[in-house]
C-alpha positions in Angstrom: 27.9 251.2 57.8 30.9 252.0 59.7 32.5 255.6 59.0 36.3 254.7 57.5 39.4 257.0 58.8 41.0 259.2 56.6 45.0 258.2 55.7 47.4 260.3 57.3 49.7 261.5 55.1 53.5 261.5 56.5 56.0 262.0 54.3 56.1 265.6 54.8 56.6 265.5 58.8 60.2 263.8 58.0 59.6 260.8 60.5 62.8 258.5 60.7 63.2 255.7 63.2 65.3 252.6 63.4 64.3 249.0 64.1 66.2 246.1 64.6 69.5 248.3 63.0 67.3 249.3 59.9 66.7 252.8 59.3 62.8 253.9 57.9 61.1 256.9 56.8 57.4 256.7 57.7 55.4 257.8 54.5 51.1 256.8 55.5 49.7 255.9 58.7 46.6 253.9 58.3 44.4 254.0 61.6 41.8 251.4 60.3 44.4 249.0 60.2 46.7 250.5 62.8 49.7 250.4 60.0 52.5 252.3 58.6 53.8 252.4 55.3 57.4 253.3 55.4 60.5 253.2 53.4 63.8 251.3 53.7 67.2 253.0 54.1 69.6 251.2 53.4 73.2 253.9 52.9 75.1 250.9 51.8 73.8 249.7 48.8 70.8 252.5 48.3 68.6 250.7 47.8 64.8 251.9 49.2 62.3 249.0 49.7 58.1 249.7 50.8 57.4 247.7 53.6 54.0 248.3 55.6 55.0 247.9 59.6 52.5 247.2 62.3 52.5 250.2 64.6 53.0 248.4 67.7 56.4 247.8 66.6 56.9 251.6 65.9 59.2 253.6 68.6 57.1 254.9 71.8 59.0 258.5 70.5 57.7 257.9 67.1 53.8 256.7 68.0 53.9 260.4 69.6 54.8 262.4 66.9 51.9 260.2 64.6 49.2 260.0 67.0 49.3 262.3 69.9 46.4 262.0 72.7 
């Protein structure tokens, strides 16, 4: 049976990024599935909104700070 990664736990670290002129918090990085879970910002109408983002289409600055090698 294959061994599952453990969740890494974000929300802590205070990781912000922007993509495509939306600003997220990143919250859990899941390496099985090579994911983030992160939050919305939105200052305008505060609202805050879960989405789960691929990590390729995470900043190069960002993918540092989650997984260095």
């Amino acid at each position: 049976m294959a061994k599952r990664k453990k969740i890494v736990e974000l929300s802590s670290q205070n990781i912000n990024f922007i993509l495509q002129g939306t600003s997220y918090k990143a919250m859990r990085y899941y390496p099985t599935a090579m994911t983030i879970d992160a939050i919305v910002i939105n200052k305008h109408t505060q609202q805050l909104d879960m989405k789960n983002i691929p990590f390729a289409y995470v900043p190069k600055e960002v993918k540092k700070m989650i997984k260095p090698n």
